[in-house]
DSSP file (Angstrom, degrees, kcal/mol; ACC not computed):
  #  RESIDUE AA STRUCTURE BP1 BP2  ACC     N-H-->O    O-->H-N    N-H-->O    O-->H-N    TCO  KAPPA ALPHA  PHI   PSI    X-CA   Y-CA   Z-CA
    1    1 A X              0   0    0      0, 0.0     2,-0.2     0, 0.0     3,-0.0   0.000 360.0 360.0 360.0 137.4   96.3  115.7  108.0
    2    2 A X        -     0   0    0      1,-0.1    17,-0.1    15,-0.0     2,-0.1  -0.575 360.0-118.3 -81.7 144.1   97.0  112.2  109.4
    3    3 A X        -     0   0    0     15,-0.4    15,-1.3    -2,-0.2     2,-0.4  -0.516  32.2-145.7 -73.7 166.2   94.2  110.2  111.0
    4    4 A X        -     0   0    0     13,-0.2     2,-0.6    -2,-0.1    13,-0.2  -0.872  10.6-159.2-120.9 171.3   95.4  109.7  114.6
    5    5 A X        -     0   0    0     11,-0.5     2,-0.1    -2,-0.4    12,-0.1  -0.782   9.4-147.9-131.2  96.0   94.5  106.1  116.6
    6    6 A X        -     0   0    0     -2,-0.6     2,-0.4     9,-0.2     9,-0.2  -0.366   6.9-159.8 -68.8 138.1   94.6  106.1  120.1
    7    7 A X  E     -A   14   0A   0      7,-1.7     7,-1.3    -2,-0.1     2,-0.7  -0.793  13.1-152.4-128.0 142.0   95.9  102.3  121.6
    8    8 A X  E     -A   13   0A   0     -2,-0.4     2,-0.6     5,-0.1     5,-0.2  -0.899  13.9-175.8-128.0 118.6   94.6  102.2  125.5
    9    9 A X  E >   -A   12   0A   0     -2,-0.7     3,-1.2     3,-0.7    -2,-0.0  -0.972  59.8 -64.2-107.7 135.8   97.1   99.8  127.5
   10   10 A X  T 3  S-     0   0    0     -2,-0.6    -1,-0.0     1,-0.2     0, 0.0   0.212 120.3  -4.5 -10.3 -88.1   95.5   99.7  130.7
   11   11 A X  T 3  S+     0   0    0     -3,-0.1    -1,-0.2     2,-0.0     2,-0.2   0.566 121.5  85.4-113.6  -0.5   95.2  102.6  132.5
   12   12 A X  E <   -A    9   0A   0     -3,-1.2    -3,-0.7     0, 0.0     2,-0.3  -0.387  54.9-155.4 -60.1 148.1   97.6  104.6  129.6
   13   13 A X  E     +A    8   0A   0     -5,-0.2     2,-0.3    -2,-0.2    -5,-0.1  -0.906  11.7 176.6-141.4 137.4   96.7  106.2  126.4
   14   14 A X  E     -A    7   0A   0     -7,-1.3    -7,-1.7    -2,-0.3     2,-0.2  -0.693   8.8-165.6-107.3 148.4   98.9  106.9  123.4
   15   15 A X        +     0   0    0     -2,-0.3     2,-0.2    -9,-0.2    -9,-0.2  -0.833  15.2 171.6-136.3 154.1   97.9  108.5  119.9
   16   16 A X        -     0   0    0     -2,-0.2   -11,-0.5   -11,-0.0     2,-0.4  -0.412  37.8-103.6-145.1-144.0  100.2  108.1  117.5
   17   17 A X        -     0   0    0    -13,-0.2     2,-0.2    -2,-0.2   -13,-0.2  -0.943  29.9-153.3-130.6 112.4   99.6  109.0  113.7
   18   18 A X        +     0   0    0    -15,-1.3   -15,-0.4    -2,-0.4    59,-0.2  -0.576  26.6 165.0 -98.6 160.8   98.8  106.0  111.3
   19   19 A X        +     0   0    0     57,-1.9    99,-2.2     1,-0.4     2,-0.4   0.477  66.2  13.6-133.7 -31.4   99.7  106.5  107.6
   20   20 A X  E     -BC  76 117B   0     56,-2.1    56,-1.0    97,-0.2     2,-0.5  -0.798  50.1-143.3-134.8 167.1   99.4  102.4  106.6
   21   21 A X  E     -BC  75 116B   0     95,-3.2    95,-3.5    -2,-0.4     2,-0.6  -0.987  15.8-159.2-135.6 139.6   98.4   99.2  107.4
   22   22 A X  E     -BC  74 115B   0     52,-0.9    52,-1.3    -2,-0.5     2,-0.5  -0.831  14.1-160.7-106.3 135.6  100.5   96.1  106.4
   23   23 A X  E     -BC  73 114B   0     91,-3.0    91,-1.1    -2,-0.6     2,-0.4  -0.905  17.6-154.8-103.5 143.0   98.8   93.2  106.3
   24   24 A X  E     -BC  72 113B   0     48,-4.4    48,-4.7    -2,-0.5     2,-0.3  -0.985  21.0-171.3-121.6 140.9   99.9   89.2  106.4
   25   25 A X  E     +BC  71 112B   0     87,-1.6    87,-3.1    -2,-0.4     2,-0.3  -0.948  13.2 165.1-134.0 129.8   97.2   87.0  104.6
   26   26 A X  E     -B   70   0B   0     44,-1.8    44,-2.7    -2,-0.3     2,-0.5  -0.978  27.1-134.5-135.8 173.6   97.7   83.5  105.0
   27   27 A X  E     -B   69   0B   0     80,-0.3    80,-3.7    -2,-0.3     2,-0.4  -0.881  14.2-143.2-108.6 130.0   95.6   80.2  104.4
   28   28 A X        -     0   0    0     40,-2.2    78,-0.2    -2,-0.5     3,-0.2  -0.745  19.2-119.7 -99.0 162.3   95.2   77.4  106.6
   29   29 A X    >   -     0   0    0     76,-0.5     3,-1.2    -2,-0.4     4,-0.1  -0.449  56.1 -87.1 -72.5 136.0   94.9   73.8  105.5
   30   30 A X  T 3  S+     0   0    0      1,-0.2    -1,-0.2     2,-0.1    76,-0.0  -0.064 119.2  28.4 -81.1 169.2   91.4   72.6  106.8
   31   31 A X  T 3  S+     0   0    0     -3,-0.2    -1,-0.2    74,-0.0    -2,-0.1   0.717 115.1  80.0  81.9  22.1   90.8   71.4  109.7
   32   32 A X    <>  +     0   0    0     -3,-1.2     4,-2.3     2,-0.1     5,-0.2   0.268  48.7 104.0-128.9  -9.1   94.0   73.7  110.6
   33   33 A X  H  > S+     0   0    0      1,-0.3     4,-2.1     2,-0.2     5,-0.3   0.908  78.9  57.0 -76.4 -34.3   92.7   77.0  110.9
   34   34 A X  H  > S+     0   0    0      1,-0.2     4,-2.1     2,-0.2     3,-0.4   0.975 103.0  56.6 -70.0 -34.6   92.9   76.9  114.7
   35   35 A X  H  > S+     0   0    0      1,-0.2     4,-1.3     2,-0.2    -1,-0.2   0.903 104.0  49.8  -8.7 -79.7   96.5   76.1  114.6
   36   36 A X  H  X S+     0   0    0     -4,-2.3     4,-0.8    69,-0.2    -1,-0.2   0.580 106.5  54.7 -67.8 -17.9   97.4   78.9  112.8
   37   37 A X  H >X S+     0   0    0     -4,-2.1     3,-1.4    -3,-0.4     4,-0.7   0.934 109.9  47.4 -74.9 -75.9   95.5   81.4  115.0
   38   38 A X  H 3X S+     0   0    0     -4,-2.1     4,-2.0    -5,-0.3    -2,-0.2   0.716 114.4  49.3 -46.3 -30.9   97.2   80.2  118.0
   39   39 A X  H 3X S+     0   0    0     -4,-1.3     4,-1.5     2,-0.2    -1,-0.3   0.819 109.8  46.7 -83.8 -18.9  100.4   80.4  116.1
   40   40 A X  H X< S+     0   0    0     -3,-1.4     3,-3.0    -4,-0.8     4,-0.4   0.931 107.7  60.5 -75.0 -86.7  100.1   83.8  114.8
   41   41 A X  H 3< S+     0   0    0     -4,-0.7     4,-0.3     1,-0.3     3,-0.2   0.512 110.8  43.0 -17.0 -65.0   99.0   84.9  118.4
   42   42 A X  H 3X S+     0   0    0     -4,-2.0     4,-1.0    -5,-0.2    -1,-0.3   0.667 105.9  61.8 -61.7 -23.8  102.3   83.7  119.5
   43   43 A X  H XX>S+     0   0    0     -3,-3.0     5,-2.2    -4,-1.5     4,-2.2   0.967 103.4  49.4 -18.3 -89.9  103.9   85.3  116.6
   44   44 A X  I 34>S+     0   0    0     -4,-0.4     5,-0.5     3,-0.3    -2,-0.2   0.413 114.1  44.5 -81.6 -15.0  102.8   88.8  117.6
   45   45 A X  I 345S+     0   0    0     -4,-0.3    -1,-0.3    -5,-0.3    -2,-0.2   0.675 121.4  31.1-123.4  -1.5  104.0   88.5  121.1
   46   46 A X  I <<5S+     0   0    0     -4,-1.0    -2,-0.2    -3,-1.0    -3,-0.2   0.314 139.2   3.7-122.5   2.4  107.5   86.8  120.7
   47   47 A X  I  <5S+     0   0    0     -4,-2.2     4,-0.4    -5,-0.1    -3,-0.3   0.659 120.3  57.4-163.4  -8.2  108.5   88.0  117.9
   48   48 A X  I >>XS+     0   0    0     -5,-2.2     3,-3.4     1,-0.2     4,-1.8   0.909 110.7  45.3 -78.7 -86.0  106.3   90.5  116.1
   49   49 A X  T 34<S+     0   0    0     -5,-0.5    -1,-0.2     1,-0.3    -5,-0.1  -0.259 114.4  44.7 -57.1  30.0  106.3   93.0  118.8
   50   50 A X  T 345S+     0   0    0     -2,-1.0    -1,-0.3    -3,-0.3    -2,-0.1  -0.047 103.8  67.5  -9.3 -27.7  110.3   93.0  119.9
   51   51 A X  T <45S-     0   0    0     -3,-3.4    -2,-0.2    -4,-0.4    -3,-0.1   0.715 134.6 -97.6 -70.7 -38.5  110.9   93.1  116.2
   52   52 A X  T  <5S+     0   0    0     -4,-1.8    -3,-0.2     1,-0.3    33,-0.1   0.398  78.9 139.3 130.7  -4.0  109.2   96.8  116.5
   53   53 A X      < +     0   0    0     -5,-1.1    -1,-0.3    -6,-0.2     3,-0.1  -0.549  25.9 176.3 -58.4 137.6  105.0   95.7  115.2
   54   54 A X        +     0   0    0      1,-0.6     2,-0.2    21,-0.2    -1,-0.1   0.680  49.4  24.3-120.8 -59.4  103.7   97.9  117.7
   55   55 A X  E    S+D   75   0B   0     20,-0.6    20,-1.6   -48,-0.0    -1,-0.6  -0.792  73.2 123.2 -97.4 158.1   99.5   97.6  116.9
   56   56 A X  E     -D   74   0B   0     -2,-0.2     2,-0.2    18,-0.2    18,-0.2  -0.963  28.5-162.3-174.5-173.5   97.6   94.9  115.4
   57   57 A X  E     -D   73   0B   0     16,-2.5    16,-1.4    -2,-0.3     2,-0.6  -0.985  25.7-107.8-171.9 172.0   95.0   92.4  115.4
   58   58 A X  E     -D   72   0B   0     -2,-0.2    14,-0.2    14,-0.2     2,-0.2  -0.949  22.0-174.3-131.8 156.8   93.9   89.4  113.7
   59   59 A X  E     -D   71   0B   0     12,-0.9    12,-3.0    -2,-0.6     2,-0.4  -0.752   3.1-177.2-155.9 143.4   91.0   89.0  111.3
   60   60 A X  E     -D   70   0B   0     10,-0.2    10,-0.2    -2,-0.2     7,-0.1  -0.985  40.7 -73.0-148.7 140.5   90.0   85.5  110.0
   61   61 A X        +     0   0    0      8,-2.4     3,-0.1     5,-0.5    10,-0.0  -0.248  51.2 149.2 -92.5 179.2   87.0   85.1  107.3
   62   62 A X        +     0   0    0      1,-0.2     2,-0.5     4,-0.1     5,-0.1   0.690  57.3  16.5-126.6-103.0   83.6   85.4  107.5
   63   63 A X  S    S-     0   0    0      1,-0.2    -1,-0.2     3,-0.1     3,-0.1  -0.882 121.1  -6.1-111.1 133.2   81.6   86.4  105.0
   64   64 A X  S    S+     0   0    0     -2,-0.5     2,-0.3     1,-0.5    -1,-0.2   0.646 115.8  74.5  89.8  -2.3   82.3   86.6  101.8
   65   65 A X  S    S-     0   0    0     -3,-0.1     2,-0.5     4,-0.1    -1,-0.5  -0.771  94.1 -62.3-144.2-177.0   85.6   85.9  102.0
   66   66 A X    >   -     0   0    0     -2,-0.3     3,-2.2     1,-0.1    -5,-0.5  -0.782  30.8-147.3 -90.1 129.9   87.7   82.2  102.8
   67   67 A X  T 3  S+     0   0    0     -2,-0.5    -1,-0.1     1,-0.3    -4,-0.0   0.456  97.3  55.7 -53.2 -30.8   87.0   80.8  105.6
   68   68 A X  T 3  S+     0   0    0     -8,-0.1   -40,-2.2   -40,-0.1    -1,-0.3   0.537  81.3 114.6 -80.2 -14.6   90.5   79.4  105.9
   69   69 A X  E <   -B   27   0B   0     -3,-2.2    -8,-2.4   -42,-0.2     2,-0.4  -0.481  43.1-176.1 -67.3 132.4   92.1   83.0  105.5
   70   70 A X  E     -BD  26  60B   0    -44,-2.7   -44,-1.8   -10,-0.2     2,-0.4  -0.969   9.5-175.5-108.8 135.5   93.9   84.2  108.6
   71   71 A X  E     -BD  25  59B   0    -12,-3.0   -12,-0.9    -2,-0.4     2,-0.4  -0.940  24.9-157.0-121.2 152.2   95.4   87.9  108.8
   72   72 A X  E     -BD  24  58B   0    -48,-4.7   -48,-4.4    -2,-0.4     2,-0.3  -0.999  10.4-163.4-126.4 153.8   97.2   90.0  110.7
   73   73 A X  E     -BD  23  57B   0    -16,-1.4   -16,-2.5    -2,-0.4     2,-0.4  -0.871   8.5-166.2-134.5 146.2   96.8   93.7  110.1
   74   74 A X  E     -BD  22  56B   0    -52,-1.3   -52,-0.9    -2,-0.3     2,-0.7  -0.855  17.6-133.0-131.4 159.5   99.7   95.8  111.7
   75   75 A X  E     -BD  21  55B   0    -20,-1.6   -20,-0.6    -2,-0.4     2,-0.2  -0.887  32.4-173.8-115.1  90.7   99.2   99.9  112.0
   76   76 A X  E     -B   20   0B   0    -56,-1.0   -56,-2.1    -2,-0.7   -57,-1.9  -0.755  34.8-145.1 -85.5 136.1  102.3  101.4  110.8
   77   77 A X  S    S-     0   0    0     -2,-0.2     2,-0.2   -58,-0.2    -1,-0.1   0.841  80.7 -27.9 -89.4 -26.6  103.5  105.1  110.7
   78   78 A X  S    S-     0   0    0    -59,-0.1     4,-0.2   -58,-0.1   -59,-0.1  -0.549  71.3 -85.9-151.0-159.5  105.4  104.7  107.1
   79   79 A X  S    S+     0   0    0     -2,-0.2     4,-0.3     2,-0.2    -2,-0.0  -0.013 116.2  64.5-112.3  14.9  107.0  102.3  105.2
   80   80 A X  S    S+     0   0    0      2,-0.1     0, 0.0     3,-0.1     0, 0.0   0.676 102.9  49.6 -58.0 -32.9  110.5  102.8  106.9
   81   81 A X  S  > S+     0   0    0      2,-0.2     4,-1.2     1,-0.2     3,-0.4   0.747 115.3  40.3-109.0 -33.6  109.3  101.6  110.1
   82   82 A X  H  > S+     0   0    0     -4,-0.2     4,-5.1     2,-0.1     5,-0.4   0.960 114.1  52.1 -43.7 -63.1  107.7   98.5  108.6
   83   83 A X  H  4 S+     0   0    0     -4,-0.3    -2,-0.2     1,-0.3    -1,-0.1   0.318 107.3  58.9 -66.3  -4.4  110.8   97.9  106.1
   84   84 A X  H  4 S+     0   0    0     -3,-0.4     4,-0.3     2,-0.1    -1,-0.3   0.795 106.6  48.8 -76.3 -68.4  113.0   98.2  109.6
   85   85 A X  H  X S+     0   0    0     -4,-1.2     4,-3.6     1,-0.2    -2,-0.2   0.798 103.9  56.3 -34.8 -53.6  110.9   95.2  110.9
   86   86 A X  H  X S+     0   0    0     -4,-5.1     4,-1.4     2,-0.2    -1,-0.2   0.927 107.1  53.5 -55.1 -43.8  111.4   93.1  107.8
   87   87 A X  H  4 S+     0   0    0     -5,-0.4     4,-0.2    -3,-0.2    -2,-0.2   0.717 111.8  41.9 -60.1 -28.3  114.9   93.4  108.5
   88   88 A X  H >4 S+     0   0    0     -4,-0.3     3,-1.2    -3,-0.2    -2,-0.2   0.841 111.1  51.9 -36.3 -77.1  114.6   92.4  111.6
   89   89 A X  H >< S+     0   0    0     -4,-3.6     3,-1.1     1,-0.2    -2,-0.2   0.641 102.3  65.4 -44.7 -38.9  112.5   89.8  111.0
   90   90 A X  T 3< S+     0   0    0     -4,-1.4    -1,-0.2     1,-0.2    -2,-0.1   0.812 115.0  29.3 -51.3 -51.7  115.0   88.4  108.0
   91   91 A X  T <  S+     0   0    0     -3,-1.2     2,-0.6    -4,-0.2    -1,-0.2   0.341  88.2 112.9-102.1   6.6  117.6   87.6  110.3
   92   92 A X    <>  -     0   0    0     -3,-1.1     4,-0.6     1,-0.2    -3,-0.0  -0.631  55.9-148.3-110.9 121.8  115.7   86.7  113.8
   93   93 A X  H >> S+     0   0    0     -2,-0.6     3,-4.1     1,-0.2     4,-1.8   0.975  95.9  47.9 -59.2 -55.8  116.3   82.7  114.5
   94   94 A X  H 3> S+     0   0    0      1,-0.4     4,-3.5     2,-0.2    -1,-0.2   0.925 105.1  57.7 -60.9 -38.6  112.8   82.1  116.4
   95   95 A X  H 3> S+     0   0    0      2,-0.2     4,-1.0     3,-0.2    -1,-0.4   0.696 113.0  42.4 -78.9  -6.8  111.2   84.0  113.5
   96   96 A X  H XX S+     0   0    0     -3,-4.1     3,-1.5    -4,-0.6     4,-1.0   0.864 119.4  41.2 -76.7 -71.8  112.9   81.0  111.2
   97   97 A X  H >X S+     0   0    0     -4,-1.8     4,-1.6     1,-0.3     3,-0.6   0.841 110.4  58.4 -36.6 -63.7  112.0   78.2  113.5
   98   98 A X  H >X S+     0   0    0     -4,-3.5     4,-2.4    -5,-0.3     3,-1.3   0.810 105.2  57.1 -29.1 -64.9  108.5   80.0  114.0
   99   99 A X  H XX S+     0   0    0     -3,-1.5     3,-0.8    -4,-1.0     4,-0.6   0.835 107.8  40.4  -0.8 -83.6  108.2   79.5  110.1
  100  100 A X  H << S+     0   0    0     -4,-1.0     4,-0.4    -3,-0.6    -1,-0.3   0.484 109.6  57.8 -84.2  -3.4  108.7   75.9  109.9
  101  101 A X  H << S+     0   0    0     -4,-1.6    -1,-0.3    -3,-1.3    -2,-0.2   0.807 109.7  50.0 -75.1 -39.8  106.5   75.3  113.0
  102  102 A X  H X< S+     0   0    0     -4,-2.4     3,-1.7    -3,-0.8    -2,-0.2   0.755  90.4  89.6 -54.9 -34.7  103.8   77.3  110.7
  103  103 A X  G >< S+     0   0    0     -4,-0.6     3,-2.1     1,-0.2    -2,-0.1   0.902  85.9  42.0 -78.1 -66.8  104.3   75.0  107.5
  104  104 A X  G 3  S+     0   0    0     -4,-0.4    -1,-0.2     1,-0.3    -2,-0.1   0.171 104.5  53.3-176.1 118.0  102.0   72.4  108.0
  105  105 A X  G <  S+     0   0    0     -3,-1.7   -76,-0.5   -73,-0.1     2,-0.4  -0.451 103.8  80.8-117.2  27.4   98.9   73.8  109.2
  106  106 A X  S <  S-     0   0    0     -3,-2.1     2,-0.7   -78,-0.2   -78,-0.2  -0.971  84.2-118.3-137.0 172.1   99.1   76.2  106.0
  107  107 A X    >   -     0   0    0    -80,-3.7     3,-2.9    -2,-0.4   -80,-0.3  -0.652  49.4-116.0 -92.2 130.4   98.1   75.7  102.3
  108  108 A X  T 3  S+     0   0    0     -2,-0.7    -1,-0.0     1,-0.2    -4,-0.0  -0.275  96.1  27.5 -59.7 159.1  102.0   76.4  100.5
  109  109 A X  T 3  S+     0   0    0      1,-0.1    -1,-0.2     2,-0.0    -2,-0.0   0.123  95.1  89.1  86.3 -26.2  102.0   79.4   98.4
  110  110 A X    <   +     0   0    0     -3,-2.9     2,-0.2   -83,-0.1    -2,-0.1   0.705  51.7 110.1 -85.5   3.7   99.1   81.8   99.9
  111  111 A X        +     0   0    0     -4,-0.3     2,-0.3   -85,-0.1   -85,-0.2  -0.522  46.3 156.7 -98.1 148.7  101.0   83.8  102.4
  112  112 A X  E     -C   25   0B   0    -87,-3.1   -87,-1.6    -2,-0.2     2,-0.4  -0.834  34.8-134.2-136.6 170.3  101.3   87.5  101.2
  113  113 A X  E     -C   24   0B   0     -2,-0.3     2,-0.4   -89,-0.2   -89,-0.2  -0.998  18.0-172.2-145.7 166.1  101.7   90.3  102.3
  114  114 A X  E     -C   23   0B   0    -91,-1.1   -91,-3.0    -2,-0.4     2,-0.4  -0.910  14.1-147.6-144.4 152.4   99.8   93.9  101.5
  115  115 A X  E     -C   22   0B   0     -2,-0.4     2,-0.2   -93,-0.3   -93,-0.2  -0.971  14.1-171.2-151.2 115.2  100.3   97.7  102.4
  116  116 A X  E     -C   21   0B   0    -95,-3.5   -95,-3.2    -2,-0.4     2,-0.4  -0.628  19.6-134.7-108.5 138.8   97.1   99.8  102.7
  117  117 A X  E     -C   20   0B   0    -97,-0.3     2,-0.5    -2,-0.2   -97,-0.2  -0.997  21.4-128.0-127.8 133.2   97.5  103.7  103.1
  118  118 A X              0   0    0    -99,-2.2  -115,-0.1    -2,-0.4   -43,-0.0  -0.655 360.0 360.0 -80.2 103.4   95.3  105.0  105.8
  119  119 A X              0   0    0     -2,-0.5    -1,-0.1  -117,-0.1   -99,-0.0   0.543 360.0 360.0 -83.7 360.0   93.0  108.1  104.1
């Protein structure tokens, strides 16, 4: 049985079934980290979500973890419907430009990405 995750948009509710979570982990260069929040924020509403990211949130660290790490964690039903997005994403001019707007306020080399299955 799938868990299901109910998203409340104002006066709406949806459940939908989640089976994964993708993550993006990147690092900012210090004294940068706010940067990269603000750009990821923008990220996620001009091009993540048109692309087809439908939930998410961002996570930044705390404790125990680097303080420069920003994520975004995406709620996916499979890994078609991510791997749809990517495709998207591959070819989508703002998502280039967005890129090199990104480069630097981050440390080269950390950004990753990760795929969690929801038990």
């Amino acid at each position: 049985m799938s868990p299901v995750c109910s998203l409340h948009t104002g006066m709406h509710t949806f459940s939908e079934a989640i089976m994964l979570i993708a993550t993006w982990q990147i690092d900012a260069r210090f004294g940068h980290k706010q940067q990269v929040i603000d750009k990821m924020k923008e990220w996620e509403e001009k091009i993540g979500k048109p692309a087809g990211m439908k939930t998410g949130r961002l996570l930044t660290g705390s404790i125990g973890a680097l303080e420069a790490t920003v994520m975004h964690e995406w709620e996916v039903e499979n890994l078609t419907e991510i791997e749809k997005v990517w495709s998207k994403l591959a070819t989508h001019p703002d998502h280039q430009q967005w890129g090199r707007e990104l480069e630097p306020y981050v440390v080269s080399g950390t950004s990753r990405w990760q795929v969690y299955r929801v038990l």
